[in-house]
N, C-alpha and C positions, 0 to 999 in steps of 0.2 A: 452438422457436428454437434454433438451433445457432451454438455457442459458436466461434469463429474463433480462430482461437491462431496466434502468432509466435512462433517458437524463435529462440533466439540464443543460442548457445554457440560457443566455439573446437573444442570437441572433437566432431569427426564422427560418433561412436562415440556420443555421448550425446544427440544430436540426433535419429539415429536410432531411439535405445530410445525418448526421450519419442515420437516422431514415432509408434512404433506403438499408442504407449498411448493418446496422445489420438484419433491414428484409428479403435481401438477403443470409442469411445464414441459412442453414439447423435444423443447432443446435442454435439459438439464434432466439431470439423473442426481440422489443421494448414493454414493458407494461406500459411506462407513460412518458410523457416529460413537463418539469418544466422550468421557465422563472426566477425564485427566486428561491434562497437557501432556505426559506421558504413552497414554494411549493414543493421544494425536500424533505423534510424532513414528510409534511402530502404525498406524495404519495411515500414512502417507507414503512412508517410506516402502509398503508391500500392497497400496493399492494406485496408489501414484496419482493422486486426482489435480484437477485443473487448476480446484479454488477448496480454499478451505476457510469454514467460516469459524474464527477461534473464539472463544470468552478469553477475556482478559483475567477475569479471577475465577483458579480453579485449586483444588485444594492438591496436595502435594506440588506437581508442577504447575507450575500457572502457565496463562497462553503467552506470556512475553517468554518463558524459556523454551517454550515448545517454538515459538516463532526462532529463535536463535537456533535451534538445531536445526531446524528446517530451511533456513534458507545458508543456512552455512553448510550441509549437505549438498555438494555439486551435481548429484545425480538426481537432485531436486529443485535443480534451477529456474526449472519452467512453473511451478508451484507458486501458486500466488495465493495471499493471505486478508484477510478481510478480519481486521478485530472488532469485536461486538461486545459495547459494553452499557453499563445502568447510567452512567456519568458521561457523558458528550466531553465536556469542561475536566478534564485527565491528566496528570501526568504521564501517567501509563501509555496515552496515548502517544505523547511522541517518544517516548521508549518506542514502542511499539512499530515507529516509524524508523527509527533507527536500527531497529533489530531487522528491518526488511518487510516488512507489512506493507502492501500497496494503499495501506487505507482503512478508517476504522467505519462504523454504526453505530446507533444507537439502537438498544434495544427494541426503546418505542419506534420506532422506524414505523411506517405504512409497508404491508405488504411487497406492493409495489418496487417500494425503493427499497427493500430487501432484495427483490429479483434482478433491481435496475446494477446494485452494487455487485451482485454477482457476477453481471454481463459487463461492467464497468473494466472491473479486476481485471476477469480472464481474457479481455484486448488486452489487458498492460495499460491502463489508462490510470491515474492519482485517483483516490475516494479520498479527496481532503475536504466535503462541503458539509455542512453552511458555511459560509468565506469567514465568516462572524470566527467561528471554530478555527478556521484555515487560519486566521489572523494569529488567533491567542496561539496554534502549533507555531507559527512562523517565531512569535516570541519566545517562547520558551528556547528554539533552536538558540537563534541567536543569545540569547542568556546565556547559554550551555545549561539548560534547565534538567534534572535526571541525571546528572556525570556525564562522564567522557561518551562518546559513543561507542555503540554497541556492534555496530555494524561496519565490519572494514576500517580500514585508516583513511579516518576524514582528511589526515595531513595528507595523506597522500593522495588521495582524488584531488585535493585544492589545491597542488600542485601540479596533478593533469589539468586545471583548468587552460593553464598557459597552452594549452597542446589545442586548444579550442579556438576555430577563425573565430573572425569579429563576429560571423553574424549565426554561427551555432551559442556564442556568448549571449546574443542578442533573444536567440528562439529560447535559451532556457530561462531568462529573465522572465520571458513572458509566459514560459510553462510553468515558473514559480508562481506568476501572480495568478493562477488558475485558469488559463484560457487553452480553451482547445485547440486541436488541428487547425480548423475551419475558421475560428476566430482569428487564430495568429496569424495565417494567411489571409487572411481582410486586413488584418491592421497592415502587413507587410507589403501586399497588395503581391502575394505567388500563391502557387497552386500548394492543395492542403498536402500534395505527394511530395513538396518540395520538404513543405516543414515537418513534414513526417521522417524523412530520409535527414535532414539536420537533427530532429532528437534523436533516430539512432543512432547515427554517428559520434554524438555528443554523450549517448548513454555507455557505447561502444569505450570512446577512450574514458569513460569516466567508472568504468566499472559497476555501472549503477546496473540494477535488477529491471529498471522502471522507473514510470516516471515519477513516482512519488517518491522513490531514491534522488533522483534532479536534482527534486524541491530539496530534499535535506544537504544534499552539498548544495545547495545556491545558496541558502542561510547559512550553515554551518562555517562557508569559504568567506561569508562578508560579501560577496557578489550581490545578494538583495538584501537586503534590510527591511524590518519589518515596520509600516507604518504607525505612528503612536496615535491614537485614536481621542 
């Protein structure tokens, strides 16, 4: 399967370098690249790609409003969003999280984990690391950092929580605190198809996009708290 990717950056010069990175890869294809948050938003919506990689600051639309029409478009549900910004340490960024963004970057990024965040995304997997970062996001949530949320009614998802067994309650505490499949099912001691099949079901009644939607109702609802360091 080949991974469809949407650029959208202001800067030409940086559209292009991603532009050769992701062509270079076997499983990923470039199918449009965008200078506006505006123009990300008509070439998603008429080229339908898997992942798209957004700048946060773009000049007319920026990528946090480009992310709101996009994941608030139902025929672009399966669209997952990767924001790429010069500042790791962001407000923006949990905007960003709240508007439906699986997960941000840093520009400096290594190649690599360019590529790795791509392939992260388009499973549906959170992009909240370094935890260091995950941490400061968790806070800001819980603060109510940025205003009300952006994305959906938090009331109302924190009131599906109660629709949640004990131990889908339990798999999302531990998918807040950044553990994977594989981990959760070590510490829980089942199989990773178990805890996979509890975050759907959990994402399910929770209206969440993904897992990095979870994470912001597990903060948001007061269900995890964020550690003071």
């Amino acid at each position: 399967m080949t991974i469809r990717v949407l650029l959208a950056d202001d800067q030409a010069l940086l559209r292009s370098a991603f532009k050769v990175l992701v062509d270079s890869e076997p499983d990923m294809e470039v199918v449009g690249e965008a200078a506006d948050g505006a123009q990300a938003v008509a070439l998603a919506r008429s080229e339908h790609p898997d992942v798209v990689l957004m700048d946060i600051r773009m000049p007319g639309t920026d990528g946090l409003a480009a992310t709101r029409l996009i994941t608030a478009d139902p025929e672009l549900s399966d669209v997952r969003i990767v924001m790429l910004t010069t500042f790791e340490v962001d407000e923006y960024v949990v905007q960003s999280l709240r508007a439906g963004a699986s997960g941000f970057l840093g520009k400096g990024a290594e190649p690599e984990e360019l590529l790795g965040a791509i392939r992260i995304a388009h499973a549906g997997e959170a992009l909240l690391s370094p935890a260091a970062t995950k941490g400061l996001i968790a806070t800001f949530l819980a603060q109510g950092a940025g205003g009300r949320a952006v994305h959906g009614d938090v009331g109302a998802r924190t009131e599906r929580l109660t629709a949640l067994t004990a131990r889908e309650r339990e798999v999302l505490v531990l998918v807040a605190g950044g553990l994977s499949n594989d981990e959760i099912a070590e510490r829980l001691d089942v199989s990773p198809l178990t805890v996979k099949t509890h975050v759907n079901r959990a994402m399910a009644k929770l209206g969440a996009r993904d897992r990095a939607q979870l994470v912001v109702t597990a903060y948001e609802s007061g269900l995890v708290r964020p550690r003071v360091e």
